[in-house]
N, C-alpha and C positions, 0 to 999 in steps of 0.2 A: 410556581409553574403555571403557566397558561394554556388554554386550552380552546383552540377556535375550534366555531361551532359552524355548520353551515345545514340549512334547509334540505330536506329531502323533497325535490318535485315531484308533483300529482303528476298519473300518466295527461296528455292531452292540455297540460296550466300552459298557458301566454301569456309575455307580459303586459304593461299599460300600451303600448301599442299594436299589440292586437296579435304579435309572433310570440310563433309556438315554440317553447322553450324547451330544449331536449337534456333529457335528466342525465347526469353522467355517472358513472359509480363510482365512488370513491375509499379511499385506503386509509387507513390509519398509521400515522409513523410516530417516534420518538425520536425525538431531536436531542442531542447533547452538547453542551456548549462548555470547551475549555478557556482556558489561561484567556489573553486576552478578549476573545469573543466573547467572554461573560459579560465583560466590562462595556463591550461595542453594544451589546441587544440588552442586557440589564437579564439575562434569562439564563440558569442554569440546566435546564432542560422544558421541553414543551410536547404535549402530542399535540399533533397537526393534523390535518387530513389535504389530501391531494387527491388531484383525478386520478384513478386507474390507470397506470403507463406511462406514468414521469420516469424519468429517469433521477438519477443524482446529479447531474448538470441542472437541469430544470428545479428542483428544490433549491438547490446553493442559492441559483438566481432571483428565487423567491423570497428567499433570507436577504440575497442581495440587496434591492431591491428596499423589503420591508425596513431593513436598518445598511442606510449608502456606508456608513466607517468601515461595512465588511468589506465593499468593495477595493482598500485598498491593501488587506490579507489576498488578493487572488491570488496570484503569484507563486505564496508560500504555504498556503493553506493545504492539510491534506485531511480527504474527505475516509471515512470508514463507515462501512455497513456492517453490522453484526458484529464486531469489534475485529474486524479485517479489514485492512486498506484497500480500497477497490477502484474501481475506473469509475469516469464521471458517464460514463457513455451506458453505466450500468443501470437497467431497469429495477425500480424498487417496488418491493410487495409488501399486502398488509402485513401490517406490527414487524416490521424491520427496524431496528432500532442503528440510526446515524450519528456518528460525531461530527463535529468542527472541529480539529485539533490542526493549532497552531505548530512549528518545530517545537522539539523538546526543549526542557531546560538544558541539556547537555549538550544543545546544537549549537552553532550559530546563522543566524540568519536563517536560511533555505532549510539548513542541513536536518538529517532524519536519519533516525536507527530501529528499522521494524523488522518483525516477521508479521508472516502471513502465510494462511492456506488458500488462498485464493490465487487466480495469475497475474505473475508480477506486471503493473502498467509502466514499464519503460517508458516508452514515450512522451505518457502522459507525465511522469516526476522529473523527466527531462525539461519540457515542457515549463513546468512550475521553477525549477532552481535557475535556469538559463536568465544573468541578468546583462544590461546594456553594457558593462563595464567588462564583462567576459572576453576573454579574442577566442577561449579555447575551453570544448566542452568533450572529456572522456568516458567513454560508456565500456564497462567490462559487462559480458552476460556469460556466465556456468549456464551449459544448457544440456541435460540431460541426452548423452550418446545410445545408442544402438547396440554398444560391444564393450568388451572391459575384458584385459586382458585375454582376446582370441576367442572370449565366450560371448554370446548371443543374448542380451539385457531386454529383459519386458520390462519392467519399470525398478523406480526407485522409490523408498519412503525415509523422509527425515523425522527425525524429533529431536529436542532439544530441550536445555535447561533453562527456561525460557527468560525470568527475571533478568538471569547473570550473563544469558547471551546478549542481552539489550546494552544491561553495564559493560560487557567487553567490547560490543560494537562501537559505544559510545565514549571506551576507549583508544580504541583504534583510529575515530575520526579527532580527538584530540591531538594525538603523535601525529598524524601525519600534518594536523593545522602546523602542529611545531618545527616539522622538518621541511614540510614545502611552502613555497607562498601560490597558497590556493584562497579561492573565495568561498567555494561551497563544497563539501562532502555528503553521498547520501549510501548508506549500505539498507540494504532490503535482502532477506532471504526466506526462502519456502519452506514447511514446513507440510507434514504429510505428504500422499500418493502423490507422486509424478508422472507423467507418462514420457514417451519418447518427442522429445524436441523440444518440450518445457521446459521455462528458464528457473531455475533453481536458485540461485543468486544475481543480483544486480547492484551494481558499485559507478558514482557516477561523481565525477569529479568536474569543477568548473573553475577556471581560471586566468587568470591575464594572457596566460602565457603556455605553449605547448608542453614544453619541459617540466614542469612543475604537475602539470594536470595526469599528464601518462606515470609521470612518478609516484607519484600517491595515490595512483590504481592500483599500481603494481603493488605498492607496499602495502598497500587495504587488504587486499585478495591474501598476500602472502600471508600478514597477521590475522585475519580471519580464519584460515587454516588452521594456524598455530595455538590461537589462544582459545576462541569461542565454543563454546560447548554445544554443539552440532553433530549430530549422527548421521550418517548414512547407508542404510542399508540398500543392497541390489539384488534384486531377484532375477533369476536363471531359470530355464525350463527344468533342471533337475537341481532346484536349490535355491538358496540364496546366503549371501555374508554380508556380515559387517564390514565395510569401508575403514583401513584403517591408514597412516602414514606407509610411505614406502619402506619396504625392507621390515614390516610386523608382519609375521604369519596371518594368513585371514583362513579360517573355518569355516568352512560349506556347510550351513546349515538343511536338513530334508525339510522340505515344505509339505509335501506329502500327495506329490501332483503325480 
């Protein structure tokens, strides 16, 4: 593990020509480096330090930069804060601890199967899977409604079985490699407090071809339903239940509001 070190300026120090150099503060992070990435920097984790007010773009490019083979991970690379996948556009504080994690083993190429309690960056995993060979790229987004059944929704909270939701996600994007001719699949879903208009699951499919790509949304969305151990509870002003398939009794629990 390495560990750069950097000078703390005297108020009022200049350098050899004579300008006054202004001290910046800076943050402390841990770095974590997967699967191939270990192999590109030779480092399986480091603390760093960075100016106060990087973001996660600005570190990546740092790494970038320090070791150029990462440069050609951008694409597919996905970054995590706190062991949550986060947007690159995200400000980092001290002792935040970040990954470099490659797709999984159970991907290919692009593809990814996570949760998270953070909000999902659509755009941004779009962004990353989208390749020159694609005609056609699907975006399914669950997004937390307003009403549910004629009753009036303040939020929702999920939780889940989380190891075995990973393995059945990373089921579901296998079947559909099998039934459609797609290039890249990615399932993402949320976990914890929701509020209204937050997207709760994201499913994104990239492929040659239109037919193929809406097809194995479809079927993503449906088997994720069906198999992945995912709860959802919704809270009501006088209440809240468990989410269950159509046609199962659901329980109005008192909350005590």
């Amino acid at each position: 593990m390495g560990v750069r070190e950097y000078r703390q300026l005297r108020f009022g120090e200049r350098d050899a020509g004579g300008k006054l150099l202004i001290a910046t503060r800076r943050m402390k992070i841990k770095v974590l480096f997967f699967g191939v990435t270990q192999d590109l920097t030779g480092l399986q984790q480091e603390q760093t330090e960075i100016p106060e007010g990087t973001n996660l773009e600005g570190l990546w490019r740092g790494y970038a930069a320090r070791f150029p083979p990462l440069n050609g991970l951008s694409g597919v690379l996905l970054l995590a804060v706190n062991q949550e996948i986060a947007d690159r556009a995200r400000t980092l504080r001290d002792g935040d601890e970040v990954a470099f994690m490659p797709p999984v083993s159970g991907g290919s190429g692009a593809d990814f199967y996570l949760l998270t309690r953070l909000a999902i960056p659509t755009a941004d995993l779009v962004r990353q899977m989208k390749a020159s060979e694609d005609g056609a790229v699907v975006v399914f987004e669950g997004v937390v409604r307003n009403n549910s059944r004629g009753r009036g929704t303040l939020y929702l909270e999920y939780e889940a079985y989380e190891p075995m939701a990973v393995r059945k996600m990373e089921e579901i994007g296998g079947e559909a490699r099998r039934k459609f001719e797609i290039d890249h699949i990615g399932l993402i879903h949320r976990l914890g407090r929701l509020e209204i208009g937050e997207t709760s699951v994201a499913i994104i499919v990239t492929a040659a071809h239109r037919r193929a790509a809406f097809g194995a949304c479809q079927f993503a969305i449906d088997r994720l339903k069906q198999i992945v151990p995912i709860w959802k509870k919704e809270y009501f002003e006088d209440g809240a239940v468990w989410a269950e398939r159509e046609g199962v009794r659901r329980t109005l629990i008192d909350t005590g509001k």
